[in-house]
N, C-alpha and C positions, 0 to 999 in steps of 0.2 A: 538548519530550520530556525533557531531563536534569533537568526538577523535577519530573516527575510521574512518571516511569516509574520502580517498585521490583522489578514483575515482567512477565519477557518471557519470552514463551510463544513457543515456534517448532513449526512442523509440519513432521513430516518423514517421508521415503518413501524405498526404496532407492535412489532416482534420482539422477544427478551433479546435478542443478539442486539439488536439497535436500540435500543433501551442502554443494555451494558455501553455501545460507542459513544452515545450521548454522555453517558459518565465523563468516560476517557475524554471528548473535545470538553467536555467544563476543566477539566483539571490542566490540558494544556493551555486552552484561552486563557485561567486566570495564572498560570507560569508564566506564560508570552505576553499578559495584557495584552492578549489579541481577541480583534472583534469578532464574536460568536455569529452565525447563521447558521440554524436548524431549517431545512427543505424536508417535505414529503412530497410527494409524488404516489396520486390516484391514477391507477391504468383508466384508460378511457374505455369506456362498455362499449363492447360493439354488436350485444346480442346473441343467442343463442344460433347460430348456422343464420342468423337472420330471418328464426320462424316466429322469434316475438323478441319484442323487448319492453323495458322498463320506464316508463314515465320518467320516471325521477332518479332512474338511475345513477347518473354522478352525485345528485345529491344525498342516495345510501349509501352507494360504493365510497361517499370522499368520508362519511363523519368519523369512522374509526380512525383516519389518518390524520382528522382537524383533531381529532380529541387525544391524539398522542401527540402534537404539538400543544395543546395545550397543557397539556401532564408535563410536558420537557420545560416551555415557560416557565412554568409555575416552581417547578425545582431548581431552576437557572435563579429566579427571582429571590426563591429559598437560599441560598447559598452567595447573595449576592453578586451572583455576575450578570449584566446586561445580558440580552440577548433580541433578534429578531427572524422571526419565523415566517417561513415561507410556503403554501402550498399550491403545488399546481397539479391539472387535470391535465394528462395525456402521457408522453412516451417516458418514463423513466429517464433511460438512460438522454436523451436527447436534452430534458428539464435539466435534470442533476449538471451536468456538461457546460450546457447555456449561462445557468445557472453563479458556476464557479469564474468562467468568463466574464460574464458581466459585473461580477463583485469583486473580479481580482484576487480571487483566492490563494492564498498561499499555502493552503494543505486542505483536501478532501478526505474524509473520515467515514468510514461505511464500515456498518457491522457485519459478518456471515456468522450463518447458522451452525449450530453444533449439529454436523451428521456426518453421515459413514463419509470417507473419503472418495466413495464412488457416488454418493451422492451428492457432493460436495462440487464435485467436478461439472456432474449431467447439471446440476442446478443452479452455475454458477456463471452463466453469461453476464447475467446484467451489468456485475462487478467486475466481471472481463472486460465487457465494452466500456465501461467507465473507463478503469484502468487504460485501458488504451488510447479513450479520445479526448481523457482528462488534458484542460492546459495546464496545470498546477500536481504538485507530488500527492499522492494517496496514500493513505494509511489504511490499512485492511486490518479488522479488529475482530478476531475470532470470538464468537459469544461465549462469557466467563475468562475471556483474558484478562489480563490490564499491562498498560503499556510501562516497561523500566528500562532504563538506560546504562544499568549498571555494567551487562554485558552484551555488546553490540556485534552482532555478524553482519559483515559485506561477503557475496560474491563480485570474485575479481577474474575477470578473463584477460584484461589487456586492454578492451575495450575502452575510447572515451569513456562511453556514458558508465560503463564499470568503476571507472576510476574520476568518476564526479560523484557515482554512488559512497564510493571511498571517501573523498573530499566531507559529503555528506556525514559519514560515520564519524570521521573527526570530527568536524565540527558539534556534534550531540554531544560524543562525550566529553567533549572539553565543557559544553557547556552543565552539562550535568554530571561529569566526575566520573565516568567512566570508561570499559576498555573496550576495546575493539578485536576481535578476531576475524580476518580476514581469507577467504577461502577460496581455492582454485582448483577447480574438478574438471578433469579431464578424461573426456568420455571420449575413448579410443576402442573400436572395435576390437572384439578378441582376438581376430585372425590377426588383424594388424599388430598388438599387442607385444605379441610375438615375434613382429621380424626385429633383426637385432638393430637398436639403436632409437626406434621408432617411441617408443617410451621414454628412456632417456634424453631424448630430443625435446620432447614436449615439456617435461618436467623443467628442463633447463631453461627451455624460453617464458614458463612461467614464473621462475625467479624475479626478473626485471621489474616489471609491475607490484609486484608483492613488497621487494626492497625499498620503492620510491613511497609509499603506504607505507612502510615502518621508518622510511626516513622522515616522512610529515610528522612522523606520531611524536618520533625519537626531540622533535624540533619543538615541539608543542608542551612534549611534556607527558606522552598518551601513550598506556602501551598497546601495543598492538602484536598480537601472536598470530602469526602466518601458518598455514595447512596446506598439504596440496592432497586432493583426495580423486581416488576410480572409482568412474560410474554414470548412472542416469543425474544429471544436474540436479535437477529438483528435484528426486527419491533423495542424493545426497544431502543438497543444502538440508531438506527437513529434518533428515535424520542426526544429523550434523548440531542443528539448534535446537533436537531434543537431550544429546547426549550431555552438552557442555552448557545446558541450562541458560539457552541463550532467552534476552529479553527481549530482542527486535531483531528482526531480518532486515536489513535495509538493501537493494537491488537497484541498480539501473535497467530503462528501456528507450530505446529508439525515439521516444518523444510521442507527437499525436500520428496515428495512420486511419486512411480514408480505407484504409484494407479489414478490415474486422474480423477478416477469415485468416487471415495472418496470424491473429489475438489467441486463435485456437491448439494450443499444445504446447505454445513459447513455454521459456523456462518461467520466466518473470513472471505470468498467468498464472501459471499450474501450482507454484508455490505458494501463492499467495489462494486459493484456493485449499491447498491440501494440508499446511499447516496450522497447527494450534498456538503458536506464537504470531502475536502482530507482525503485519510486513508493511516497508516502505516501500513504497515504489518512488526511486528519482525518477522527476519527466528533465527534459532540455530544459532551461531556462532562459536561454539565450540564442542569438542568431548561428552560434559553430559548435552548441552543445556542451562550450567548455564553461566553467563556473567557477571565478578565480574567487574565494573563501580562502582557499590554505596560501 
């Protein structure tokens, strides 16, 4: 992230969770000397069942979102960092999206809400669909976190975009001085579990990927502590970055998909949803997914 990102684009809403996100992009725009843009996004009124509606509608519906860009300005201004603010009327996720594209974004920043984790889940499209149609990496900022580099988890399947996620985690902590722990959960049916060799086999092939990640680290200078852990993915990863007091989740995913109903139950989603630690989300960055940094 500190070699590629020039501009960070944050989304933001009256709400204290987006409130806290806007903190976190001033503190990494002025680490990166990267140029600041705050978006909100007014839903567009469509009326009640269409048995009446409001004259002026976008003009009530938008002023609590102008007037929390203007709160974010006005602190960007306090604190000396540039900034420019963006508001537009209509689809969230479609604005935010458009948005980062057309500015070239190098990191999209979105706060979620502090609530139960099942509400977290039902409530949590909008920053699903981001996440997925984003062109640029997303940071997912749980309201009341804040973002440290000290100790870094990747999920590591084998996958490319796993092991760009990877690539990814080095690259942080060398910039910022910190470690990396890198995790491989393998979610193997019980029945299966059980026939002889079928555990032992998975375990084995996840060595390989995990060894090439501590040989970047070993190369760099970075440690990196490997895991291989049973279970549901994302129950694991979270639990995983609660125990070892992780400061960032960082994840790879498939890149942009025109599928949205795909976005529903992946691991990459569901994490970055369910946990109280910041999550990165890697997108592709290039034409075969691979992203030569290390």
């Amino acid at each position: 992230m500190p070699e590629t990102v020039s501009t960070i684009l944050v989304a933001v809403d009256p709400s204290p969770a987006s409130k806290g996100a806007f903190q976190q992009a001033l503190r990494l725009a002025q680490f990166l000397k990267a140029k600041l843009i705050a978006i909100s996004v007014t839903p567009r009124y469509e009326g009640n069942m269409h048995r009446w509606k409001i004259s002026n509608a976008d003009e009530e519906l938008s002023r609590p979102f102008q007037e929390c860009l203007a709160g974010m300005k006005q602190c960007a201004v306090e604190q000396g960092q540039k900034i420019r603010t963006i508001h537009v009327i209509g689809d969230p996720v479609e604005a935010i999206v458009q948005t980062a594209a057309a500015e070239n974004a190098g990191l999209l920043l979105m706060g979620y809400p502090k609530r139960s984790r099942i509400e977290r889940v039902i409530l949590g499209q909008t920053a699903t669909k981001v996440i997925g149609f984003s062109p640029c990496d997303v940071l997912i900022v749980p309201e009341g976190a804040e973002i440290g580099f000290s100790r870094i988890m990747v999920g590591i399947d084998g996958s490319r975009y796993s092991m760009e996620a990877g690539q990814r985690a080095l690259e942080l902590a060398l910039a910022f001085g910190g470690e990396v722990h890198a995790l491989t959960v393998l979610d193997i049916p019980m029945e299966r579990s059980f026939l002889y060799g079928v555990l032992e086999s998975a375990r084995r092939d996840s060595f390989p990927p995990l060894e090439t990640l501590i040989g970047q680290g070993e190369r760099l200078g970075i440690k990196v502590i490997k895991d291989i852990a049973h279970g549901s993915p994302s129950e694991t990863i979270v639990n995983y970055s609660e125990k070892h007091n992780i400061d960032l989740i960082v994840l790879g995913t498939y890149g942009r998909t025109a599928m949205a109903k795909i976005l529903l139950g992946s691991v990459v989603e569901r994490v970055a949803m369910i946990s109280a630690r910041p999550t990165l989300v890697v997108k592709r960055l290039d034409k075969n997914g691979v992203r030569e940094v290390v």
